[in-house]
C-alpha positions as CSV (number, residue, x, y, z in Angstrom):
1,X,-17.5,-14.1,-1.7
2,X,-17.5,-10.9,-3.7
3,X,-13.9,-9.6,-4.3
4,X,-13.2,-5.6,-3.9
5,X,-13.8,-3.4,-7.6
6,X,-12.4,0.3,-6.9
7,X,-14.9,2.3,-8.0
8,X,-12.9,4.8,-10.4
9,X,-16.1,7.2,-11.5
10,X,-16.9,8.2,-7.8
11,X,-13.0,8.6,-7.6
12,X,-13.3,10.8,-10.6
13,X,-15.9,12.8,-9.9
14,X,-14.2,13.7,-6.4
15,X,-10.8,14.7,-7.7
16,X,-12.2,16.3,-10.5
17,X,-15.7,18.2,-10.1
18,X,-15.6,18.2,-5.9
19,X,-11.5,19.1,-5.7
20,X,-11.1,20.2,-9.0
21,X,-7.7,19.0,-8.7
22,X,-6.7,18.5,-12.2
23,X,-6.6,22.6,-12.5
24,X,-5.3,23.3,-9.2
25,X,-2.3,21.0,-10.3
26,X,-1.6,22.0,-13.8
27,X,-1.2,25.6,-12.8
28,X,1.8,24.3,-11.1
29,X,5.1,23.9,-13.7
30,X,5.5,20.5,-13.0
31,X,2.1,19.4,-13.8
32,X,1.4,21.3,-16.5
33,X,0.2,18.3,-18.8
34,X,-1.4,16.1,-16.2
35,X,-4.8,17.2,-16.9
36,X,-8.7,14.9,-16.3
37,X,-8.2,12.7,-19.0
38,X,-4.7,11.2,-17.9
39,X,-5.7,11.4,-14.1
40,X,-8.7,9.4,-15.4
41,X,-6.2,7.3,-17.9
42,X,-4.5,6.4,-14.4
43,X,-7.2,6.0,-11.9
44,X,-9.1,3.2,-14.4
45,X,-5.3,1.4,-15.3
46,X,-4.4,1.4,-11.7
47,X,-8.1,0.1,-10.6
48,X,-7.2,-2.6,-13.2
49,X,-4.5,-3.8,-11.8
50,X,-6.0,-3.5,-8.0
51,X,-8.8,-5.5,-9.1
52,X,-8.1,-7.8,-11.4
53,X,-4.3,-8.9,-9.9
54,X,-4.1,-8.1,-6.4
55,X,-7.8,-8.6,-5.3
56,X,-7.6,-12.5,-6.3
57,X,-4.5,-13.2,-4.4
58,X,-6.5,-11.6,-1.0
59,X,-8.0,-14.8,0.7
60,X,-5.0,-17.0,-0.1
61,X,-2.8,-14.4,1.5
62,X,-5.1,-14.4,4.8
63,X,-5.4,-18.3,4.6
64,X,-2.2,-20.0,3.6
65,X,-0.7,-16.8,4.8
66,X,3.5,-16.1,4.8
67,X,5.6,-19.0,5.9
68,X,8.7,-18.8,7.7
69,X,11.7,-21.6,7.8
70,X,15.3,-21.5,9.4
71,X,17.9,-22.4,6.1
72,X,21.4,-22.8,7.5
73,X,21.1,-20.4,10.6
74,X,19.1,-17.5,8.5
75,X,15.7,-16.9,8.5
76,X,13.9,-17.2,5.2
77,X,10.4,-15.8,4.2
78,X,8.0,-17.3,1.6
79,X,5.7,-15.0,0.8
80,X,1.9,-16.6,-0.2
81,X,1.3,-18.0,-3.9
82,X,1.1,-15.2,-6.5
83,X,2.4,-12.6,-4.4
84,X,6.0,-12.2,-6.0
85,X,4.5,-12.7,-9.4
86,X,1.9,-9.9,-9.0
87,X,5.0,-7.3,-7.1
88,X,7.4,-7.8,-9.9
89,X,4.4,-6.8,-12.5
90,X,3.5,-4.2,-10.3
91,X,7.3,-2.3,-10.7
92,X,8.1,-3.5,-13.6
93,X,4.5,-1.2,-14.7
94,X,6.0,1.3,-13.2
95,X,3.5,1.9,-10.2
96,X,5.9,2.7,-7.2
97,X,7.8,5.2,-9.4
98,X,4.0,7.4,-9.8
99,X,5.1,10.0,-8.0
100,X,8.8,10.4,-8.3
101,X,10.9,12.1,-10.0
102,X,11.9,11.8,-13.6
103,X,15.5,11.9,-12.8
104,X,15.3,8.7,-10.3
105,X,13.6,6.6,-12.7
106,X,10.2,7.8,-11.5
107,X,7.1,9.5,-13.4
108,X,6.7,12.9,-12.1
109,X,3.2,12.4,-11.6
110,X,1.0,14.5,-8.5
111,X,1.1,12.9,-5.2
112,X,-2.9,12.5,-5.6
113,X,-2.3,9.4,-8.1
114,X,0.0,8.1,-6.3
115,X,-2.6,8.3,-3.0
116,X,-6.1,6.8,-5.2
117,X,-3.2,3.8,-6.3
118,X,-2.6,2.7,-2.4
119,X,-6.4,3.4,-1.4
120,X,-7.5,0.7,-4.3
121,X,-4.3,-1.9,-3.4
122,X,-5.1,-1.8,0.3
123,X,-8.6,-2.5,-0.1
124,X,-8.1,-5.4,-2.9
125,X,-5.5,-6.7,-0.6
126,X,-3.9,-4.6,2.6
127,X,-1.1,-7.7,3.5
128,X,0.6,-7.8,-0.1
129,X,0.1,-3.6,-0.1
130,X,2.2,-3.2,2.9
131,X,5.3,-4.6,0.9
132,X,5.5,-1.4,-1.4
133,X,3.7,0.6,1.4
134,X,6.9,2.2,2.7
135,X,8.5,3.0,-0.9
136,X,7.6,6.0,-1.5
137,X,8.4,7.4,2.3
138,X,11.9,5.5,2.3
139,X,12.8,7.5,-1.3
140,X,11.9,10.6,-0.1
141,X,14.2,10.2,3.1
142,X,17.1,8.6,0.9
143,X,16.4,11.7,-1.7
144,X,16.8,14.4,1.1
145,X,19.4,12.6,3.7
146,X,21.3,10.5,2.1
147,X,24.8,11.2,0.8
148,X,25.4,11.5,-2.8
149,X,26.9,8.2,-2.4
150,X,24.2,6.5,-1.2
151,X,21.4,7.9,-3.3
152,X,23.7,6.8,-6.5
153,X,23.7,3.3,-5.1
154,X,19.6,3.0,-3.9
155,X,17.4,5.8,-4.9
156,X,16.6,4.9,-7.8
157,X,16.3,0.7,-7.2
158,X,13.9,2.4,-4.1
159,X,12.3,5.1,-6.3
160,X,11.4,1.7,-8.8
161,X,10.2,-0.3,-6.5
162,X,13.2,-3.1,-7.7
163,X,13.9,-3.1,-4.0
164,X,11.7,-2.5,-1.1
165,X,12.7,-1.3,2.0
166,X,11.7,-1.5,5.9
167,X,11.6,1.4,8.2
168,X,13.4,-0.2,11.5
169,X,12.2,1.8,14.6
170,X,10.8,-0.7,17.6
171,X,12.4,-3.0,20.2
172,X,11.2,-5.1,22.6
173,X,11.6,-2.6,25.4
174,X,11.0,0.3,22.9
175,X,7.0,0.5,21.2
176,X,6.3,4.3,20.7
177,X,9.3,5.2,22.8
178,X,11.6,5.9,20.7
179,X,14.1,7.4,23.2
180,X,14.8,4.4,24.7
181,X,16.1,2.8,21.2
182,X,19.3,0.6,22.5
183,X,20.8,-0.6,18.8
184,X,24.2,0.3,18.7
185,X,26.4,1.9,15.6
186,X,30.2,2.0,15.7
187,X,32.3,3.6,13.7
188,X,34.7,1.6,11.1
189,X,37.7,3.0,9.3
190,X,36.1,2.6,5.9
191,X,33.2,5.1,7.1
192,X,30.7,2.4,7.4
193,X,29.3,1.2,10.7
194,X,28.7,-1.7,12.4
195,X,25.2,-2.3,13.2
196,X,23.8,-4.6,16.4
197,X,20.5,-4.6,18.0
198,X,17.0,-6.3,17.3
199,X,14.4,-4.7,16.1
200,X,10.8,-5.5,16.1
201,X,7.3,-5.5,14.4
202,X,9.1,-4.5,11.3
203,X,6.5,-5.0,8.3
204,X,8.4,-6.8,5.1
205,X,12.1,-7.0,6.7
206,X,12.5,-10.5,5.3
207,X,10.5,-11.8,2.0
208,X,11.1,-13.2,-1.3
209,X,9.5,-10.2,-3.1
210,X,12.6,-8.3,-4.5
211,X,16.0,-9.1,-5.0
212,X,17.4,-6.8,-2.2
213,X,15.9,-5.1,1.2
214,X,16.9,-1.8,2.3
215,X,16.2,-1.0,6.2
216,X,16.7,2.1,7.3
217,X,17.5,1.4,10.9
218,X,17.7,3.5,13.9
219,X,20.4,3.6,16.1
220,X,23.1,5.4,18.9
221,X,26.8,6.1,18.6
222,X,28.7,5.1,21.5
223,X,29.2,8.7,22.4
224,X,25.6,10.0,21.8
225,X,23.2,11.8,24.3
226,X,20.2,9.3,25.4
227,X,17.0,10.2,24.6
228,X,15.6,10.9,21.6
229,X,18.1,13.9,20.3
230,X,20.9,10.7,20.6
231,X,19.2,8.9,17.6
232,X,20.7,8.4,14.0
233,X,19.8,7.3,11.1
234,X,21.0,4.2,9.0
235,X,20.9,2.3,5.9
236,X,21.6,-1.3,6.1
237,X,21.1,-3.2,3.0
238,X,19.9,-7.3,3.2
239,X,22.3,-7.8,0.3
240,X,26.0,-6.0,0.2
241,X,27.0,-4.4,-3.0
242,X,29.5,-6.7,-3.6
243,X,26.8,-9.6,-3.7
244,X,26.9,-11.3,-0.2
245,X,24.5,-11.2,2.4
246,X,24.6,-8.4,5.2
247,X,24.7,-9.7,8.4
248,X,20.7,-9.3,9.2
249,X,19.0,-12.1,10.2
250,X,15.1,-12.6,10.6
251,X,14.6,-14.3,13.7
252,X,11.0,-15.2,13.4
253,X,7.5,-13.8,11.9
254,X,4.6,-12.5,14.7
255,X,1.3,-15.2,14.6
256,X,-0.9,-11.8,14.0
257,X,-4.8,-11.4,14.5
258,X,-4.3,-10.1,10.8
259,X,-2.5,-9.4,8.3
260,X,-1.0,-12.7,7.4
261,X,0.1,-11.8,3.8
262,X,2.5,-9.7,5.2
263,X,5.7,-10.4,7.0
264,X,6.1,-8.6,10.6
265,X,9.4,-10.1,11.5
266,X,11.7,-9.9,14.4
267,X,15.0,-8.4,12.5
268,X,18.9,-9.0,14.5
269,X,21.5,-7.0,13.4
270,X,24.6,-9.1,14.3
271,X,27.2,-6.0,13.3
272,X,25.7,-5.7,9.9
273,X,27.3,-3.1,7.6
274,X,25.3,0.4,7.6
275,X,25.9,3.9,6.2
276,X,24.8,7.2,7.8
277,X,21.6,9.0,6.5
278,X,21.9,12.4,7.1
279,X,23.8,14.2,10.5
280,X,24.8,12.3,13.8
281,X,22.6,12.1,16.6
282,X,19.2,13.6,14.0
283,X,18.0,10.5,13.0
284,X,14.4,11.3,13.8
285,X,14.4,14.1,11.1
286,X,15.1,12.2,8.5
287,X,12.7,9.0,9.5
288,X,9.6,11.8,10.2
289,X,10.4,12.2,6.5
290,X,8.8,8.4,6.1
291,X,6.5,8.7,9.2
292,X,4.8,11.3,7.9
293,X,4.6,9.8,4.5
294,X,3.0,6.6,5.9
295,X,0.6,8.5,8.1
296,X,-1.1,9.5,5.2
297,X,-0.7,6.1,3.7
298,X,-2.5,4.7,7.0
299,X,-5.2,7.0,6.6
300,X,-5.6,6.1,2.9
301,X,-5.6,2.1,4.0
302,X,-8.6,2.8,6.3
303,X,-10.7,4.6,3.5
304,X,-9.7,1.6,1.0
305,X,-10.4,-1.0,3.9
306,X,-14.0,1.1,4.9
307,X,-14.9,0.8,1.7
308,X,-14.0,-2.8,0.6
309,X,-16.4,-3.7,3.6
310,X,-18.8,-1.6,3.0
311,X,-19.1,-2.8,-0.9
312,X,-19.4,-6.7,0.6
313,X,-21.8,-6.0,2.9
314,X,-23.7,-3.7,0.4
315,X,-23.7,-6.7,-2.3
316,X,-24.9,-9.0,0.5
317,X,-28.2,-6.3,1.5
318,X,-29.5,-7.1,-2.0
319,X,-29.4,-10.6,-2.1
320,X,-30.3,-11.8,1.2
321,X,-33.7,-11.6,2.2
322,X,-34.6,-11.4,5.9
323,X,-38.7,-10.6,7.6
324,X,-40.3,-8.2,7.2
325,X,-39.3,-4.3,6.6
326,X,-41.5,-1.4,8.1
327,X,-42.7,-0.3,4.5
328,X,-46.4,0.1,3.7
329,X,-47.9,-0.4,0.6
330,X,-45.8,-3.1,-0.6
331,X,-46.7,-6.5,-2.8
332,X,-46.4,-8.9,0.1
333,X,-43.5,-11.1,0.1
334,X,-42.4,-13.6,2.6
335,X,-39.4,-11.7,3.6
336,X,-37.3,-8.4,2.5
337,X,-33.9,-7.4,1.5
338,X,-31.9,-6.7,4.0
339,X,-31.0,-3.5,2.8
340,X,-34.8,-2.7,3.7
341,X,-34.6,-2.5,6.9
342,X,-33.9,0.8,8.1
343,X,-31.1,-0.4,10.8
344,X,-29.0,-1.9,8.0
345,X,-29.6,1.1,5.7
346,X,-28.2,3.5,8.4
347,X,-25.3,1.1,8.7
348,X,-24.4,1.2,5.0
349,X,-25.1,4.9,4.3
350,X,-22.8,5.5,7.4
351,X,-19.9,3.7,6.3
352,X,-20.0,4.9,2.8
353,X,-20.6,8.7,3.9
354,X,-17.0,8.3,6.1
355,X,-15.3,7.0,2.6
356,X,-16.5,9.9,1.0
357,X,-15.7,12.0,3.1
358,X,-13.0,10.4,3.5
359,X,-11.6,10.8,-0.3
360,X,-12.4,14.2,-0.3
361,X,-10.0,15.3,3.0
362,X,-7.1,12.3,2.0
363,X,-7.3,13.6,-1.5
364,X,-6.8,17.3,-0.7
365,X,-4.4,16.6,1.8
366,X,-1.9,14.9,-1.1
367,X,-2.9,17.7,-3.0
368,X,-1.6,20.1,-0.7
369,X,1.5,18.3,-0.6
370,X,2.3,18.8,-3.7
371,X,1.4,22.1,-3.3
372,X,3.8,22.1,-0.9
373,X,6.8,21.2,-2.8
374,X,6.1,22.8,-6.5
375,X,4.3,26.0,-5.8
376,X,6.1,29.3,-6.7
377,X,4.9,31.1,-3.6
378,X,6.1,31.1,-0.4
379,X,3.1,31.7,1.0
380,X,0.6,29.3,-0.5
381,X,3.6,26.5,0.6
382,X,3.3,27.5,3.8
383,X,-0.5,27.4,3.6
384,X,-0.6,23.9,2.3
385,X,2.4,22.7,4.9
386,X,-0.4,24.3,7.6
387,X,-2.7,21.6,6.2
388,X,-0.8,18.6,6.1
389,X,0.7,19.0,9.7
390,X,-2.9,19.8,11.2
391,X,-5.2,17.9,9.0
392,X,-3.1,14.3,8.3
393,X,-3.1,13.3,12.3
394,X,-6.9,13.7,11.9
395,X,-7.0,11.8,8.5
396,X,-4.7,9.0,10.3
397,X,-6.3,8.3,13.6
398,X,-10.4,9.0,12.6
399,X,-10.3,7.0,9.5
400,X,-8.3,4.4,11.0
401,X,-11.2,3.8,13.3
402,X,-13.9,4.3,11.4
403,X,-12.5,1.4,9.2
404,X,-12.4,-1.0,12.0
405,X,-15.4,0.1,13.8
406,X,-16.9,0.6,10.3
407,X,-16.1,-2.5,9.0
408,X,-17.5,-4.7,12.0
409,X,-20.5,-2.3,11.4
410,X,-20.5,-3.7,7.9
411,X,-20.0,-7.6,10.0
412,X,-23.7,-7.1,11.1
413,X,-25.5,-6.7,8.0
414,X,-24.2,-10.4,7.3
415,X,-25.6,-11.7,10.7
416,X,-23.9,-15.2,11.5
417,X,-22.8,-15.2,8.5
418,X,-19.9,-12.5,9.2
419,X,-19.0,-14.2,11.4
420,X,-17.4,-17.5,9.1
421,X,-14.4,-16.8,7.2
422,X,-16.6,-17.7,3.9
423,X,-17.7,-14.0,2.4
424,X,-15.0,-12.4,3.5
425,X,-16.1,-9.7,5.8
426,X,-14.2,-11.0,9.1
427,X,-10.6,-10.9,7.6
428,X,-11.4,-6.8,6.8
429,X,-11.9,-6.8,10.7
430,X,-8.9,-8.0,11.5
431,X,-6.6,-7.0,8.9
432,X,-7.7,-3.2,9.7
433,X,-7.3,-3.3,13.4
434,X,-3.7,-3.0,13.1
435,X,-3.6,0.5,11.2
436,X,-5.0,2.1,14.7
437,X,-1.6,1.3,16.5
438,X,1.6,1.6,13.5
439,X,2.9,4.6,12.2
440,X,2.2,6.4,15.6
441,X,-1.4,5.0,17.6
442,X,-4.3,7.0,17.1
443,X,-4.1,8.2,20.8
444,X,-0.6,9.9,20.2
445,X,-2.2,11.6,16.8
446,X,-4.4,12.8,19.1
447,X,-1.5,14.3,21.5
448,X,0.3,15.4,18.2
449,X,-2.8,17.3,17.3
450,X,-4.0,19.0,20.0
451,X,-0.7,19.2,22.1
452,X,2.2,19.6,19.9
453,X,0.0,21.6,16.7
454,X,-2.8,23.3,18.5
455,X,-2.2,24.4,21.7
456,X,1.6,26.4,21.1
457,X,-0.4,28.9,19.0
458,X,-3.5,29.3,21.2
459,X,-5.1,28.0,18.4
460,X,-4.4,30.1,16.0
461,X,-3.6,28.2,13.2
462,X,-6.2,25.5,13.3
463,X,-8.9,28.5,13.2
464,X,-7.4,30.5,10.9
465,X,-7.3,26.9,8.3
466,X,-11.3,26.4,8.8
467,X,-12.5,30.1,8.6
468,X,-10.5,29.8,4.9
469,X,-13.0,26.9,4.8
470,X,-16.1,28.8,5.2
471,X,-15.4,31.4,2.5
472,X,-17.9,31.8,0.2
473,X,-20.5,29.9,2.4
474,X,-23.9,31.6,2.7
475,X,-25.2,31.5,6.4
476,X,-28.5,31.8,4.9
477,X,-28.4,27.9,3.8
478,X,-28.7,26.2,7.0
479,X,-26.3,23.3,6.2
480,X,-23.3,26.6,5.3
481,X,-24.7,27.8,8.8
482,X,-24.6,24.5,10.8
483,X,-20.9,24.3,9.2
484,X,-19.9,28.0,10.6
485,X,-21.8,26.9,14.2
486,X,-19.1,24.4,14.3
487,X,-15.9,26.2,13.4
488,X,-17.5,28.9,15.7
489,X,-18.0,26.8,18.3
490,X,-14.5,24.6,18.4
491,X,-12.6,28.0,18.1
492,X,-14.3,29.2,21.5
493,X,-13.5,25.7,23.6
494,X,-9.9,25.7,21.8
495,X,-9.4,29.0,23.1
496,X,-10.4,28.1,26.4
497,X,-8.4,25.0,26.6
498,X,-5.6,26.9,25.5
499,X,-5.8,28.8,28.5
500,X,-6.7,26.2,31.2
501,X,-4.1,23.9,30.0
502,X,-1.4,26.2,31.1
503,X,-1.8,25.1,34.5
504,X,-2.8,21.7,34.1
505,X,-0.5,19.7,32.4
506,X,-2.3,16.7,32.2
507,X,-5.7,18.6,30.8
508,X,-4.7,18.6,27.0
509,X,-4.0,14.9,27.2
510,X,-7.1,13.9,28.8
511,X,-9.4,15.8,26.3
512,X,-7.2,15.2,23.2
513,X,-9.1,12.2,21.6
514,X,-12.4,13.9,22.1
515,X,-10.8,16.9,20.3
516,X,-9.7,15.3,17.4
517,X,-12.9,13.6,16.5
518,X,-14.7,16.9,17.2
519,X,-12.2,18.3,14.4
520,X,-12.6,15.3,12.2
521,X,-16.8,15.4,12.1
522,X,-16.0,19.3,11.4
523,X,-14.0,18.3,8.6
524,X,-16.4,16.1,7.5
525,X,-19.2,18.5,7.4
526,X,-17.1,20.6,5.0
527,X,-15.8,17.6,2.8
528,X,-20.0,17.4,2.4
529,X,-20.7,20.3,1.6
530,X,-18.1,20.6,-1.4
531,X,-19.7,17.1,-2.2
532,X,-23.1,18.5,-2.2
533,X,-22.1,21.5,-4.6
534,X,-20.5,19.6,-7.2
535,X,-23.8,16.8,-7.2
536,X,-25.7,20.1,-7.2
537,X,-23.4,21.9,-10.4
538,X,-22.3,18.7,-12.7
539,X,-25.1,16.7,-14.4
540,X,-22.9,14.7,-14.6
541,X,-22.0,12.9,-11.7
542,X,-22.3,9.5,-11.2
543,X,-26.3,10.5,-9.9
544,X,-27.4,12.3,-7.4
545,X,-29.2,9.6,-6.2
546,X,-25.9,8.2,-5.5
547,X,-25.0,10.7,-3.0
548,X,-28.3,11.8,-1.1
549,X,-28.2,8.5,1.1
550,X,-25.1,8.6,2.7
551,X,-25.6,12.7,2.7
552,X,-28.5,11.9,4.5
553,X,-26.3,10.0,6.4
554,X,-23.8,12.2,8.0
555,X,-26.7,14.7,9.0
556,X,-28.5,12.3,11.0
557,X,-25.7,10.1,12.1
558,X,-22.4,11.3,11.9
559,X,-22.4,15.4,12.6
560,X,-24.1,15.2,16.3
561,X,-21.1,13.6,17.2
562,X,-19.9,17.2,17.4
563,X,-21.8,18.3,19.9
564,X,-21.1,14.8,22.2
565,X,-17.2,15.2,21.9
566,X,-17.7,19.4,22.9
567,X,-19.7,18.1,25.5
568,X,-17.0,15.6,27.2
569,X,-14.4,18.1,26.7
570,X,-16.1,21.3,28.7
571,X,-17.3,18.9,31.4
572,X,-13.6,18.1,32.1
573,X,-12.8,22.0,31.4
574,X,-15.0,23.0,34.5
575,X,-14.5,19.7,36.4
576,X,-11.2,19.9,36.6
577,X,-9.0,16.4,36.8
């Protein structure tokens, strides 16, 4: 079995000759010195430490998995051999501080590090990623909630990475649904609260990684509206500052389909101690903080996960042979490698176009971020907030599903041999299935795109983002002109759904998965073509032999998509419901 290696030069080459990110960040004051060479300096360390410490501990996580036991009335996780070893190294290095600031212990360092560091830990190994997975959303809703109280007590052990933290939304009754949240927070005279409810699914909310746990837990005062606008925030630590243990228990840990390095526990807050983060009653504000945050996380783990399949099935093509390929002129052989058959070809070149691609959007989008926090202009913020709210459901829910469907994809290649747990290929499956439901499901990225971001403005804002993508193309090159067709083309039905949806409530909703995979192949088409300029201007690239496959690739089988998903979408638009 082959163990993931993150590829740092392709990594390289995108954030440096395709995004030219290193110059769009130093002209920003707080990046002035982060130039190639240290964004290179950090991609190969951090590639080193997702290959050569986390990768190994991958198939014990899956196998002997996390184990759960009952010690005196509390549940207690164990987490799988080496795991605590390799988190402490991992803080203690400094990696979960990347991107924060240098006053809470952190680095200062762009958001885009701190993105290429989670797409290489997820891939080596998603279960012991999703411990630290939430740090860096849970700092930035402590940083710009929580009292100045609070922050002095755990932004910077959260900012560090000394203590992880859980972001506590679901209940039993409660999946998406936030509204119907029944955890209850009363008031005590010391201005703490009293915590009780039980909360579900919640990734990491009892392990042996850190010293301490901080949940940030939703929950209603007695006196609050119901619904959603009734929700606030809280932070309930697993450990008190005085030293004893807060009253949450882990009642149990879900038997998963994957996933089994990491802990989804049942969590019951038995009146456990909790502060308020942020204002009564606007709890969801500062958890969309973290949500949004993690989205782009998720998207990140199904690019990492994409590709770790894609580089086991690849390895396995050029070893196995199997018949015959349809090549003439060859020195006869008894059989071929597998990756000469043209069906497995179109497999491989498939997935690995989607990473690509992928990189290219996920990369922009954290650039953008940081765009949006450190640039001087008011406008270009707003320009790159546009982004991020528009573009990250898209990142979320396509690449989400391109690494499960990708990944079984990738299954095939092995024949029957995918199928056994030996090389590895089956646990991707299953380990990547999950990142299609948390942190919002892909459907309701869908309804976020098209209903909540596209629609209010006619429209308007999604066009105006891709015509600033087809500046400077030349209609004259037919790939520049079969871009344009598309952002042409998706403007005119968006327009039109814009104004059928007005009487038909349930229109928007029916069309809004085929909508955001129309958007996602667009924004694939354009992530190629800045792809296919830089192979085109930098000698050197890692090859353009590298890149004219799984080009190839999205011509033949990933941008006709477009047309299909227009297709389904006017059909409903003159068929009515």
């Amino acid at each position: 079995m082959n163990a993931y290696q993150p590829c740092t030069d392709d990594m390289a080459f995108i954030l440096t000759q395709v995004l030219q990110a290193p110059a769009q960040l130093q002209a920003l004051p707080a990046f002035a010195e982060v130039d190639a060479d240290l964004m290179r300096q950090v991609l190969d360390e951090a590639g080193k430490f997702a290959g050569e410490v986390v990768a190994p501990l991958n198939r014990d996580g899956d196998e002997i998995g996390v184990q759960f036991a009952n010690v005196d009335g509390r549940g207690v996780v164990t987490m799988p051999p080496g795991f605590k070893d390799a988190y402490q190294s991992f803080w203690q290095s400094g990696w979960p501080a990347l991107a924060c600031a240098t006053e809470d212990g952190g680095q200062g360092l762009p958001a885009v590090l701190e993105a290429t560091l989670y797409e290489m830990l997820s891939a080596s190994n998603h279960g012991w990623t999703m411990a630290p997975g939430l740090l860096h959303g849970a700092y930035e809703c402590i940083k710009h909630h929580a009292s100045e109280a609070l922050k002095a007590r755990y932004l910077e052990k959260v900012a560090t990475g000394e203590w992880l933290a859980t972001m506590c939304l679901t209940e039993p009754h409660a999946g998406s649904d936030l509204g119907l949240v029944r955890t209850k927070a009363v008031a005590q005279a010391d201005g703490s609260y009293q915590l009780s409810g039980t909360k579900i699914f919640i990734s990491g909310g009892e392990h042996d990684l850190s010293g301490n746990i901080v949940h940030l837990v939703l929950a209603r005062l007695p006196d609050a509206p119901p619904g959603p606008k009734g929700l606030s925030l809280f932070l309930a630590p697993k450990v008190m500052p005085e030293g004893t243990l807060n009253a949450v228990f882990c009642e149990r840990i879900e038997e998963k389909m994957g996933l089994h390095g990491s802990p989804t526990c049942v969590m019951r807050f038995d009146a456990a101690t909790g502060w308020l983060v942020g204002e009564p009653g606007r709890g969801l504000n500062a958890m969309f903080v973290m949500m949004n945050a993690a989205r782009l996380h998720v998207a990140l783990q199904g690019i990492g996960l994409l590709d770790a399949a894609w580089q086991k099935a690849d390895a396995y093509s050029k070893e196995r042979r199997q018949m015959r390929a349809p090549v003439r002129g060859k020195t006869p052989v008894e059989a071929d490698l597998i990756c000469e058959h043209p069906a497995m070809r179109r497999i491989l070149n498939t997935q690995r176009a989607w990473v690509d691609g992928g990189r290219v959007l996920a990369y922009r989008t954290a650039v953008e971020l940081d765009m949006a926090k450190h640039h001087p202009e008011a406008a270009r913020q707003q320009l790159a907030q546009q982004w991020c709210s528009l573009v990250t459901p898209v990142l979320k829910s396509a690449w989400t599903a391109q690494a499960f469907n990708g990944s079984s994809e990738c299954l095939q290649v092995f024949g029957g041999h995918g199928y056994v747990r030996e090389w590895g290929i089956e646990q991707i499956v299953r380990d990547s299935r999950v990142s299609m439901i948390y942190e919002g499901t892909n459907e309701i990225q869908a309804i976020d795109l098209l209903v909540r971001k596209v629609l209010p403005d006619g429209g308007a804002g999604l066009a105006a983002l891709l015509q600033s993508l087809c500046e400077g193309l030349d209609p004259q090159v037919a790939a520049h002109a079969a871009f344009m067709r598309q952002v042409t083309e998706l403007g005119q039905l968006t327009s039109a759904l814009a104004v059928a949806a007005k009487p038909n409530a349930e229109l928007a909703y029916w069309v809004a998965d085929d909508y955001l995979r129309a958007v996602a192949v667009t924004l694939m088409a354009w992530a190629w073509l800045q792809i296919n300029r830089a192979v085109a201007a930098d000698a050197s690239s890692p090859g353009p032999a590298r890149w004219l496959e799984p080009a190839s690739a999205v011509r033949h089988w990933v941008l006709p998509e477009f047309d299909m998903r227009l297709a389904i979408i006017q059909a409903r638009l003159t068929g009515g419901a």
